[in-house]
C-alpha positions as a printed Julia matrix, in Angstrom:
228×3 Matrix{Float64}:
 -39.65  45.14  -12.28
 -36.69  42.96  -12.55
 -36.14  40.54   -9.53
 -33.79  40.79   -6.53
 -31.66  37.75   -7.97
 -32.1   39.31  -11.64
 -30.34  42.15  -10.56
 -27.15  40.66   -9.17
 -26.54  38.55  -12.56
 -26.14  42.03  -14.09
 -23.21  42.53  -12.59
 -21.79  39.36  -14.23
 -23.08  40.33  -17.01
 -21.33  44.26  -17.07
 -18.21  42.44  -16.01
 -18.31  40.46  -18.85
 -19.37  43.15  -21.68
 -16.46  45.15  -20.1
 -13.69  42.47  -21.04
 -14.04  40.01  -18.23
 -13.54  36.0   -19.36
 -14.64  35.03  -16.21
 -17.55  36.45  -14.22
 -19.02  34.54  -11.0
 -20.23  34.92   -7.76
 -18.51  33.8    -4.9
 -19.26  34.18   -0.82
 -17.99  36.91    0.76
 -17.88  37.22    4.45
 -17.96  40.44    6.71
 -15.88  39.48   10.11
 -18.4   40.09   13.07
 -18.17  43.31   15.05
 -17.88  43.03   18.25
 -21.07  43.47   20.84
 -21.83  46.59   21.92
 -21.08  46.99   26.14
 -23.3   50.19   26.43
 -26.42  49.58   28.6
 -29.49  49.28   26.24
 -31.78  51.04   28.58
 -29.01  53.96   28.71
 -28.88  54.41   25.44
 -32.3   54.62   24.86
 -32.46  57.52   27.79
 -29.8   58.66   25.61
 -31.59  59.0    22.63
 -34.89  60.12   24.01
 -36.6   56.54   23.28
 -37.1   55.71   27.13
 -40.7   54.89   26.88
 -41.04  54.56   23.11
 -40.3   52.28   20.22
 -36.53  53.04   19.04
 -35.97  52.22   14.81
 -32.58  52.49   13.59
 -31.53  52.92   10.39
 -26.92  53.17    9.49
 -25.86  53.61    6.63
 -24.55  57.13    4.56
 -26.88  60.08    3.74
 -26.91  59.52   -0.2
 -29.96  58.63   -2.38
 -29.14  54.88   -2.42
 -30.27  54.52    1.04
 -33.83  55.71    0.37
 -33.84  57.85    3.18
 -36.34  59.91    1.31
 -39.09  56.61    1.28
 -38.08  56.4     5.11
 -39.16  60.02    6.0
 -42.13  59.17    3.88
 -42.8   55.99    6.15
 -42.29  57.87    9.36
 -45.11  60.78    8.83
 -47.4   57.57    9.33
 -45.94  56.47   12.5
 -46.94  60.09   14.11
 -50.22  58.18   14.87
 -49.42  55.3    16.5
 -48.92  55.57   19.97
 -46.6   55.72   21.91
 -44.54  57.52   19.19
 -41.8   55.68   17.65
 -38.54  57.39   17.4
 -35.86  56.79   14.23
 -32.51  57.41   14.22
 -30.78  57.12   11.34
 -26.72  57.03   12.42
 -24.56  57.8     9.14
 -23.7   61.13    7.18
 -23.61  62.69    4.1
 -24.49  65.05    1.11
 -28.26  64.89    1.7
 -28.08  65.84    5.52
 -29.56  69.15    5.03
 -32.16  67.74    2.82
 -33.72  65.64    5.48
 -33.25  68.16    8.22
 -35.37  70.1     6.61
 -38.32  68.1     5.54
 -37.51  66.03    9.53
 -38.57  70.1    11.15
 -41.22  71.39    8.15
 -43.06  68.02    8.94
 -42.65  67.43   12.18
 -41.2   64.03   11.44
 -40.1   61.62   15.17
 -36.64  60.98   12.95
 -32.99  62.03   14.64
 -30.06  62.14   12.48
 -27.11  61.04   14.87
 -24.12  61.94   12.35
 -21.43  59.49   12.08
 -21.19  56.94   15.04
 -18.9   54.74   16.47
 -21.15  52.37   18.69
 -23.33  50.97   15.83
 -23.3   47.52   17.99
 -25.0   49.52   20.84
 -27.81  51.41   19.09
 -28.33  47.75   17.58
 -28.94  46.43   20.92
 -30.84  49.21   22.48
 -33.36  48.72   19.27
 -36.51  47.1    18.9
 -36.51  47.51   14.46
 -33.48  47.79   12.39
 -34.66  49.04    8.75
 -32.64  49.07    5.6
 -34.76  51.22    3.02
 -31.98  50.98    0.03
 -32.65  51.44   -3.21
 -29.55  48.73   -4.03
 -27.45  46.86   -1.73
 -25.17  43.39   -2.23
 -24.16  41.95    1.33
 -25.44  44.52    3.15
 -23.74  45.2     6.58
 -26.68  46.34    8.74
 -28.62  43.39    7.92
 -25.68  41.44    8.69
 -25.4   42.91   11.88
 -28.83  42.7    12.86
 -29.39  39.75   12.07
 -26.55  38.62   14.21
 -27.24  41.14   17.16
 -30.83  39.05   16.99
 -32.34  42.36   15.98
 -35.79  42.42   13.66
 -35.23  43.79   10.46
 -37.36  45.07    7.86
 -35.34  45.58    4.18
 -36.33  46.43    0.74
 -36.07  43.41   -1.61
 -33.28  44.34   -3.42
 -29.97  42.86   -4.85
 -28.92  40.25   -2.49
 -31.01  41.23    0.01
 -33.45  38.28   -0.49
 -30.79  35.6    -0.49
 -28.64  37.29    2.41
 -31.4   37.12    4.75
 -33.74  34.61    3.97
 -37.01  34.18    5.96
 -35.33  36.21    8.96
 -36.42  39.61    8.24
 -39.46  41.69    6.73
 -38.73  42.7     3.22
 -40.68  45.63    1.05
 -40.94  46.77   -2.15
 -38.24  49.68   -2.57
 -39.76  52.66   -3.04
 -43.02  51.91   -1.08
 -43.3   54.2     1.69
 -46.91  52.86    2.76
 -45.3   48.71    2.94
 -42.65  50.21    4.8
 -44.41  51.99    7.09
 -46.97  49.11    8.09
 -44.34  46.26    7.94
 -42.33  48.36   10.64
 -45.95  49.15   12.7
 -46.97  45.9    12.34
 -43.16  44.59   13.98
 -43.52  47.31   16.69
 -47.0   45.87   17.68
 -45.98  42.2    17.9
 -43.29  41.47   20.95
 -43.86  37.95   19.73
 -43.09  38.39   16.04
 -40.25  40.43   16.53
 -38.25  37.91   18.95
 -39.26  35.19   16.34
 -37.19  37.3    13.71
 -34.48  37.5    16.32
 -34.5   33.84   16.67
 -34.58  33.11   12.92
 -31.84  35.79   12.4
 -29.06  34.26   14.11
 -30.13  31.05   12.7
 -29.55  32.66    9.03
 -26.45  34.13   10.19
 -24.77  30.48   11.38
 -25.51  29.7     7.1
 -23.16  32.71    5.96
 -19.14  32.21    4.84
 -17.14  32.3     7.55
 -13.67  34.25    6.55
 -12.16  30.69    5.78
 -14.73  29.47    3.28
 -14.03  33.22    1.85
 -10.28  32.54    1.61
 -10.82  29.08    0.73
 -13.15  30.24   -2.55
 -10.33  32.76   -3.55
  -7.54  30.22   -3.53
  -9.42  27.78   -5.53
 -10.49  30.24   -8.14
  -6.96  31.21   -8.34
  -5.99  27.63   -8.48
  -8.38  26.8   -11.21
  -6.93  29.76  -13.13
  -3.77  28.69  -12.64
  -4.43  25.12  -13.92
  -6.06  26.95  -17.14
  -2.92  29.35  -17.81
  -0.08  26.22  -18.11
């Protein structure tokens, strides 16, 4: 299997079969959103996760997400007790799909449609988990890992190099990694405010929306300089 970082470069390189004479990365930032101002504790009443691990999951109800390895990780969790609960905020073609295997298996999974408060479930979570099949810059991790949420994330893309040592990341595709990586977070207070810790750290190392601007301009510059 190809690695994470393997997997970006192809994008250079399809950029380049497809006529581009210049192909390169560059930082992009995502501007923070602001905190949520929804009491945690309410919002867990909310969404039934009172007295019981929360896991969120955002992100659109397509096969990219790998919502199907998810369900898969969650028929393990029916044994640990208390009972998790996931919520998985976001909408799309394969809705019906996963209501139906969430009811014939008896699955502790909510889908909460399309939300607005992202920030708040964040904050009212003990596990964020990102089960794509692909993702670049990925904008739950980013948010997580500023909202000093764990995460757990399949090594994919720029997964890796967006997050560092500050989350958990899995094989995509592995439902059984995914399912004891999250466990083993849900078990371990101490683990999981480590990855808070280390996430916010991470998240002081990303472009700010100045060195993103600032890369543009100079790229534009250098091109520029080339074309007189």
């Amino acid at each position: 299997m190809p690695s994470a970082r393997s997997e970006v470069y192809k994008g250079q390189d399809l950029a380049r079969l497809r006529g581009a004479r210049d192909a390169r990365l560059a930082p992009v930032t995502v501007p923070p959103a602001p905190p949520g101002d929804a009491d945690p504790g309410k919002v867990r009443a909310e969404l039934g996760a009172v007295d019981r691990p929360l896991i969120v999951a955002v992100g659109s109800l397509v096969a990219r997400r790998g919502y199907g390895v998810l369900l898969d990780a969650a028929r393990a969790w029916r044994a640990l007790e208390p009972l998790p609960l996931l919520v998985i905020a976001g909408e799309g073609e394969l809705r019906a799909d996963l209501s139906r295997r969430i009811g014939a298996e008896g699955l502790p999974v909510r889908l909460l449609g399309r939300r607005t408060d992202v920030p708040d479930l964040l904050a009212a979570a003990d596990v964020a988990v990102l089960p794509s099949r692909w993702e670049a810059r990925s904008l739950l991790a980013q948010e997580a890992l500023r909202n000093g949420v764990a995460l757990v994330a399949t090594k994919v893309g720029g997964v890796p190099e967006l997050v560092g040592d500050a989350a958990v990341l899995v094989p995509y595709g592995d439902a059984a990694a995914l399912s004891r990586a999250v466990a083993s977070l849900i078990a371990d207070p101490a683990r999981r405010a480590a990855l808070a810790a280390a996430g916010q750290v991470q998240a002081a190392t990303w472009p700010s929306e100045d060195d993103t601007v600032a890369q543009v301009l100079s790229v534009y510059d250098e091109l520029m300089e080339r074309g007189r």
